[in-house]
C-alpha angles and dihedrals in degrees: 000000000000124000104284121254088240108052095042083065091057094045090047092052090041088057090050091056090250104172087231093202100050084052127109113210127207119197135169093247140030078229097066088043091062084054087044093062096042090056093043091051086052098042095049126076108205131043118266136154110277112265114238119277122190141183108237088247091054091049098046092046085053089051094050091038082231127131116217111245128220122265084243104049084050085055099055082042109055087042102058089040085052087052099064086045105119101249133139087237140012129208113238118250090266091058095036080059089065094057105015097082092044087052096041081050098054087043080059096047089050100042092046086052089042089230108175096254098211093048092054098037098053087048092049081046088056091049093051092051086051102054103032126140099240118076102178123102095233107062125213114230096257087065097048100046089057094047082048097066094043091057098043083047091109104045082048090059097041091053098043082052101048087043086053092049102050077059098048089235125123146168122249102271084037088058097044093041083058096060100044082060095047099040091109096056091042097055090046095061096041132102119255082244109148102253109210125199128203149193108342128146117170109037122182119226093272099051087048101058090044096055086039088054084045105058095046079085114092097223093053123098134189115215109196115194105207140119121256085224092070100039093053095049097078099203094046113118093208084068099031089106099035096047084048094059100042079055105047109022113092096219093069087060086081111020135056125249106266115216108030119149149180108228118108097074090045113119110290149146123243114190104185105184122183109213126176121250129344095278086058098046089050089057091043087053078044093057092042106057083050091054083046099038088056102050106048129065089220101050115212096334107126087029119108120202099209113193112201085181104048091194091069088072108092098051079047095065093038070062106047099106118230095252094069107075107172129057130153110212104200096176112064136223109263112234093246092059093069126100081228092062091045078054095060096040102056082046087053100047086045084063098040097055091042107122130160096296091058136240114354110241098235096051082053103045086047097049089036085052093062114108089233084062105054078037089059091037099051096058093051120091087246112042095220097179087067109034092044097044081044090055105037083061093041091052096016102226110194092192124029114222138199089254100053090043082062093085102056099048113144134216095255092038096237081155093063083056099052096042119025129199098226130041104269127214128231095274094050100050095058081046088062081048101051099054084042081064092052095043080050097042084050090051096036085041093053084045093046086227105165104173090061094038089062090039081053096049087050097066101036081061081049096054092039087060095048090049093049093051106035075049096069097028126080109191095064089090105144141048103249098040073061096053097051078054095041093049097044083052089057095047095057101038122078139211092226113211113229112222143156090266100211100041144074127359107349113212121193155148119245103263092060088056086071112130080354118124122188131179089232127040115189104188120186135190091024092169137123113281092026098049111037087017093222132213117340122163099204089149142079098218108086125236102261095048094056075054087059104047094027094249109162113260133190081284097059090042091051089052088051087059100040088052094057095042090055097035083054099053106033096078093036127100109206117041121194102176098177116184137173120270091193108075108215117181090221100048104032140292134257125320111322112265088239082064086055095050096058092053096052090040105098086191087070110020095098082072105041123082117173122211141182100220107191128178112260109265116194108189107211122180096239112231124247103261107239127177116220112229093243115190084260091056095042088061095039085058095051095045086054090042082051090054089041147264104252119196094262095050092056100041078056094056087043087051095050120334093220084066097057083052097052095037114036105020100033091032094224105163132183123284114270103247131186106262105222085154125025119266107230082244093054088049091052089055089067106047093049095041086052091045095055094046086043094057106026097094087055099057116120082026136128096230107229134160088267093059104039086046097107103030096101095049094063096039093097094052092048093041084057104044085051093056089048090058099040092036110025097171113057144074126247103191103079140005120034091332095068090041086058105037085053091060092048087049088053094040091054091043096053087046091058088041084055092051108041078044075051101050095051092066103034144027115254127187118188106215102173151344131218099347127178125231136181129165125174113246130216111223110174127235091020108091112184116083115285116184137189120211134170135159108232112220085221150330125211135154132240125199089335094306117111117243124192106197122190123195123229115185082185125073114288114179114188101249077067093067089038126107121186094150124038097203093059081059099077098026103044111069083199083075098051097099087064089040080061095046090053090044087053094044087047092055097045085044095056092049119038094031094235133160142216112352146135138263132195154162132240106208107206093206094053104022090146085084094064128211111353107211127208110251142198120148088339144338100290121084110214145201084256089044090060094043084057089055095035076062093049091048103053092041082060101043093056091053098062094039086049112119090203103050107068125200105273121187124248129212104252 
C-alpha cells in the first residue's frame, strides 16, 4: 500500500525540523486523531508526553469558551423562547416539532457561513410575503398568523441567541460564529505552539477564516489530502473545494499546496458488484471478508468496511462470519433501532389509545407479544402475558378493561404499571418506565445478560433526560406531544460499540473514513440518494438564495461526498464497491453516478470489472405433500370413523385430503383470533342459532299467516341475544358490529317475508330443527364400525312431500346442487354442496324409513332465487338416487380407511 496520509504529514514535518511533539493537531474527526496517535507513537524515537490533538469542533468551541448543546435541549430552547414572541397565536409543542428542526437547522447554515442574519431573514420574510396562498387584499388569520412568524423570524432568532449564550451553550454555527469574533483575544493568549491542520476538504465560512487566521502565523501549516488528479481536472467534484482555496485564499499566493499525491491512477483492483436488495448485499459483505480473511496472514487487519447506508449494520454483523474475531465498529446503533424502543413504544402507544372502554385489543396483544414483556410476565406468580393475550382470543374482548384485569394482579404489581387505573400524565409515564428498567435490570442481572443490561442502561439514561427536562418545562402536556419528543431523543442518541479502535476489521460510515487509508475497501449501497445523498429540501431558505449568500446546496453536498468516495479508494489496494440493483425510492435509486464515473474514466478502466452478483436460485417442482397410512393412523381413522363422518368431514377430504388430516384426525384447528370484524363462520352461527329459536315454537305445526305473524317483530332481540353468546365481547350499537348485526336482521326478515309469500300457496308442515341423525354403515371389506352422523338445519313438509332444507349464509348457484355425472360427486369439491344434501336425505331415509322426497338449500345471499333443489335427473331424490350415492360413499370411505392409499395433497 502507499505510504499512509497520515504518516506522509509526520515525515513531512520530520523533514522541516517540526518539533512533532510540541505540535497541536487539528482533524476533522476525533477518529482520525486516534490514528493520529498510533502513527505518531510509531514515527518518534524517544518517549514524551502526547501533543494535543484535537477534532476541528473541540478546538473551535475552545476558541469561542462555548459548550455545544443537545439537539434536544435547542429544541426546548428555541420553543420557550418562540412562545414569548409577540404573535396573535402560537403552534403547540407537537406541531413546533414539525418546523422547529428545519429552522434550527437553517440558524446553523447561516451562523457556520457568518451570513448577517438579519440581512438573510427579512429577505426570506419578503419572499414569503411574496409567494403566499391568499390573494386577496384582506387576509384571513391564518395568513396572517403565518406571515406573522416569518417577520418576526429575526427577532425569534436574536432572542433564542442571546438566551443560549447567557447559558454558555451554543449550536453548532453559534459556536463556531463566537469564535470568529473572539479569534484576537484567543491568539493572543495562546502559546507560540506550531498549529497543524489536516486533512480538511469542504470548510464553511467560519472554519475558513479560522484556519486562514491561523496560517498568517509563521509557525501554522495546512495539510490537504487530495490527488493531483483531481486538482488538476478542473470540473472534477473530488477537487471542487480544494481548487477553490489554492485560487482565492491569499496565502496561496505565496505558499505551495501541502498533501498532494499521486496515487488514484497507481496499479489496483475495482471490483464494482450489483446485488439485489440490502439483505443481499449484507451476505455478499459476509462472503467477502471470508475470501479476505483466508488469504491473507494478517486477516482483515489493514481492511475498512465503510457503510454509505448505516441502516444496513446490523444485518452486517448477522453477516460477519466466525472466523473473523476482531472487528472495531466506529458509527453507533441509534437508539430506535433497538427491540427495547420498539418496547416503549408499544407501551407508550397502549397508553395513548387508551379511551373509556379501556385498552384496545390489538395495542395490548402487540405490547404483551415483546420479548421484555413475557420476560416481565414469566417470572410473576400469574403469567399474565399469556393468560390475558389467551383470554382476549377466547372472549374476544375488543377492549381490556380494569375489571377483567382484576384477576391477573401480581404480587409487585407490575400490572398496576402497565395499565393504570387513571389517565397519567408525561412524567409519570417515564416514571412506569423507569421502574419497568429496573424489573427488567433484576431479570437481565440474574441472567448475566450484558448486551440488554447496557441496552437497558441506555435507555434509563434516555428517560432520566427526558425527566429532567419535561420537569422544567410546561408546554409537554400530553402523551403524544411526548412521543414526537421521545422519538426525536432516540434518533439522535446512539447504543456506542466498545472495541479495541486500531485493530481488527474496522466498520464505519463515510464520514469515519475521514484522513484514514486501508489496503481493502469494501463499500456497500453505492447507489444515488445514498451516495451522493441527492437532493433533500430539509430547509426554509430557497435554492437560489443559498446561491446568493454562498450557503451549501445539494451541489456543494454532492461534492463533500464525491470527495470521500474518491480520497477512500485512491491509496488502497483492493476496491469492493457493492451497490443495489433494485432501485427503491425510499432507500436509494440506481447505481451511484460515481459508479458511473469509474466505469467511463479510460485512465482507470484497466482496473475496474463490473458484476451482477445474485443469490443462487435453484428452481425445484415442489412435490405434492402426502402422508403415508402408518399402523397409529390407521387406528386413530377408525377410532374417528367409530365417533362418525359427518358431511363436512368428508367435502374436506373431497376438497384436499391433508386437510381432512389436519383438521379432522390431528384436530389442528385454526388459531383463536380476535373477531374485529366477523369471520363468515361466526356469521353463520347467528343466522342458524336465530333461526332455531325463531322457529322452535312452530314445530309439529301447519305454518300459516296467524302463526308467522310475530316472527318479524322478535328477530332483532334474538338476533341480539345471539350476538351476546357467540361474541361476547363486542358491541353491537355502533362501528362493524351494527353494521353486522343490521344484515343479519335483513337476511332473517326477508326469510320470513319468502315463507309467509310461501304459505299462502302451499301447505307447509314444519316437522324439525336442527336434529340430529346417525346411523352405522356397512362398508365391506372393512370390518371394524363405521358411523355417519349430521345435524339437518330443518325438515318440513310441503304438500305431503318431505323436504330437507340447509341453510348457507355464503354464496350457493344451482349447478352447485346439480349432478349429471356420479363420479364428479366424490372428486369435484364444486359439488360438495349436493354431496351434503344426499348425505342429509340418507340420514332422514334410514331413520325414519321414508321414501321419495327433496332436499335444498336457501342461500342467504341470493335468496331471491328461492329454494335450490338438488337435482339428478330430476328433483326427487329416490330410493335409486340414494343407492347411487350409498355407491359414491363407500367408494370414498374406503378411500380414506385404505392402508394403501395414503393422503395426498391436492392443489387447492
Amino acid at each position: 500500500m502507499h505510504q499512509s496520509f497520515l504518516k506522509y504529514v509526520l515525515d513531512d514535518l520530520q523533514n522541516k525540523d517540526v518539533s512533532i511533539e510540541a505540535c497541536t493537531f487539528i482533524l476533522p474527526s476525533k477518529r482520525s486523531g486516534t490514528f493520529l496517535k498510533k502513527h505518531i507513537a510509531t514515527t518518534l524515537d524517544k518517549s514524551c508526553f502526547s501533543p494535543e490533538v484535537l477534532s476541528i469542533e473541540d478546538y473551535v468551541s475552545q476558541i469561542a469558551d462555548i459548550s455545544s448543546a443537545t439537539s434536544i435541549e435547542l429544541l426546548l430552547t428555541l420553543y420557550n423562547v418562540y412562545k414569548k414572541q409577540p404573535l396573535e397565536s402560537h403552534d403547540d409543542f407537537n406541531t413546533f416539532l414539525k418546523w422547529g428542526q428545519t429552522l434550527l437547522q437553517d440558524f446553523n447554515e447561516i451562523d457556520r457561513y457568518l451570513i448577517p442574519a438579519d440581512n438573510i431573514l427579512n429577505y426570506l420574510s419578503a419572499i414569503k410575503e411574496l409567494d403566499h396562498w391568499s390573494l386577496q387584499s384582506n387576509k384571513t388569520e391564518l395568513v396572517q398568523n403565518y406571515l406573522q412568524l416569518w417577520k418576526g423570524l429575526e427577532s425569534l432568532y436574536n432572542s433564542f441567541t442571546m438566551t443560549l449564550l447567557k447559558q454558555k451553550r451554543g449550536y453548532q454555527g453559534l459556536v463556531y460564529r463566537e469564535a470568529v469574533n473572539k479569534l484576537a483575544d484567543y491568539s493572543k493568549a495562546m502559546e507560540d505552539s506550531p498549529l497543524v491542520f489536516i486533512g480538511f476538504n469542504a470548510l464553511n465560512t467560519a472554519e475558513s477564516t479560522i484556519v486562514q487566521y491561523f496560517l498568517k502565523q509563521p509557525n501554522c501549516s495546512i495539510y490537504w489530502d487530495i490527488d493531483s488528479y483531481f486538482m488538476e481536472d478542473s470540473i472534477h467534484d473530488a477537487g471542487l473545494f480544494i481548487r477553490n482555496y489554492k485560487q482565492q485564499w491569499p496565502y496561496y499566493a505565496t505558499e505551495n499546496l501541502l498533501g498532494v499525491h499521486s496515487s488514484f491512477l497507481s496499479q489496483k483492483k475495482i471490483s464494482i458488484t450489483g446485488v439485489p436488495k440490502s439483505i443481499s448485499q449484507a451476505k455478499y459483505v459476509g462472503e467477502l471478508l471470508q475470501k479476505i480473511n483466508g488469504k491473507s496472514d494478517d486477516g482483515l487487519k489493514n481492511t475498512a468496511l465503510v457503510l454509505a447506508d448505516e441502516s444496513l449494520l446490523n444485518p452486517v454483523l448477522q453477516a460477519i462470519p466466525q472466523e473473523v474475531k476482531e472487528a472495531n465498529i466506529t458509527m453507533g446503533m441509534p437508539l430506535n433501532k433497538t427491540i427495547l424502543y420498539s418496547f416503549f413504544i408499544s407501551f407508550l402507544d397502549l397508553t395513548i389509545a387508551k379511551t373509556q372502554k379501556g385498552w384496545f385489543y390489538k395495542d395490548v396483544l402487540a405490547f404483551l407479544a415483546s420479548p421484555y414483556s413475557i420476560a416481565i410476565s414469566t417470572t410473576e406468580k400469574v403469567d399474565f402475558a399469556k393468560s390475558i393475550t389467551h383470554d382476549i382470543k377466547k372472549n374476544n374482548w375488543l377492549y381490556l378493561n380494569t375489571n377483567q384485569l382484576s384477576k391477573y394482579t401480581s404480587s409487585k404489581n407490575i400490572l398496576e404499571i402497565i395499565f393504570p387505573a387513571e389517565a397519567i400524565s408525561p412524567l409519570e409515564w417515564i416514571e412506569h418506565c423507569i421502574l419497568l428498567i429496573h424489573e427488567l435490570k433484576r431479570l437481565f442481572q440474574a441472567e448475566k445478560n450484558t448486551r440488554e443490561l447496557e441496552h437497558l442502561y441506555r435507555f434509563y439514561n434516555l428517560f432520566n433526560q427526558l425527566e429532567q427536562h419535561l420537569s422544567s418545562i410546561s408546554f409537554i402536556t400530553n402523551l403524544k406531544s411526548l412521543k414526537t419528543l421521545f422519538k426525536q431523543l432516540a434518533t439522535t442518541e446512539a447504543l456506542d460499540f466498545i472495541g479495541e479502535p486500531l485493530s481488527g476489521l474496522q466498520i464505519m460510515g463515510m464520514l469515519e473514513s475521514r484522513n484514514l487509508d486501508f489496503e481493502t475497501v469494501i463499500l456497500t449501497s453505492v447507489n444515488e440518494g445514498i451516495l451522493p445523498a441527492g437532493k433533500s429540501n430539509n430547509s426554509f431558505i430557497p435554492f437560489d438564495v443559498k446561491r446568493e449568500y454562498g450557503l451549501p446546496t445539494y451541489k456543494e453536498k454532492d461534492a463533500i461526498y464525491t470527495y470521500h468516495f474518491y480520497r477512500l479508494i485512491a491509496r488502497a489496494k483492493n476496491i469492493y464497491i457493492i451497490y443495489n440493483t433494485e432501485p427503491d425510492v425510499l432507500e436509494g435509486g440506481e447505481k451511484s453516478r460515481l459508479i458511473s464515473q469509474l466505469l467511463t474514466d479510460d485512465n482507470i478502466a484497466k482496473y475496474v470489472t463490473h458484476n451482477i452478483a445474485s443469490p443462487e436460485v435453484k428452481i425445484t417442482a415442489s412435490p405434492l405433500h402426502e402422508v403415508g397410512k402408518t399402523p397409529l393412523l390407521l387406528n386413530e381413522i377408525k377410532a374417528f370413523a367409530a365417533n362418525g363422518f359427518s358431511p363436512t368431514s368428508l367435502t374436506n377430504y373431497i376438497r384436499n385430503p391433508l386437510d381432512f388430516y389436519k383438521q379432522n384426525i390431528l384436530k389442528i384447528n385454526d388459531v383463536i383470533e380476535v373477531e374485529e370484524t366477523m369471520a363468515a363462520n361466526t356469521f353463520g352461527t347467528i343466522v342458524h342459532d336465530s333461526l332455531e329459536q325463531l322457529y322452535q315454537p312452530l314445530v309439529g305445526k301447519v305454518l300459516d299467516l296467524e302463526n308467522t305473524a310475530k316472527l318479524a317483530k322478535s328477530i332483532p332481540e334474538i338476533v341480539r341475544q345471539k350476538f351476546h353468546v357467540v361474541l361476547h365481547g363486542v358491541d353491537i350499537t355502533k362501528g362493524k358490529f351494527l353494521l353486522v348485526y343490521n344484515v343479519i336482521v335483513k337476511y332473517l326478515e326477508n326469510f320470513i317475508a319468502l315463507e309467509r309469500n310461501q304459505i299462502q300457496r302451499h301447505q307447509i308442515k314444519l316437522l324439525g330443527l336442527e336434529e340430529k341423525y346417525e346411523v352405522q354403515l356397512d362398508v365391506p371389506p372393512l370390518d371394524y364400525p363405521i358411523k355417519l352422523k349430521g345435524t339437518l338445519d330443518r325438515i318440513d313438509e310441503v304438500n305431503g312431500v318431505i323436504r330437507i332444507v340447509d341453510y348457507k349464509t355464503g354464496k350457493v348457484e344451482p349447478k352447485n346442487v346439480k349432478i349429471t355425472d356420479w363420479d364428479q360427486l366424490i372428486a369435484d369439491y364444486d359439488k360438495s354442496k349436493a354431496f351434503q344434501l344426499l348425505c342429509y336425505a340418507y340420514l332422514y331415509t334410514k331413520q325414519k324409513n321414508a321414501s321419495d322426497m327433496q332436499a335444498g338449500i336457501y342461500s342467504f345471499k341470493n335468496l331471491s332465487q328461492g329454494l335450490l333443489l338438488f337435482s339428478a335427473e330430476g328433483n326427487t331424490i329416490t330410493k335409486e338416487t340414494l343407492t347411487l350415492f350409498e355407491d359414491a360413499l363407500q367408494k370414498l370411505i374406503l378411500e380414506i380407511c385404505s392402508p394403501s392409499i395414503p393422503f395426498i395433497e391436492k392443489k387447492v
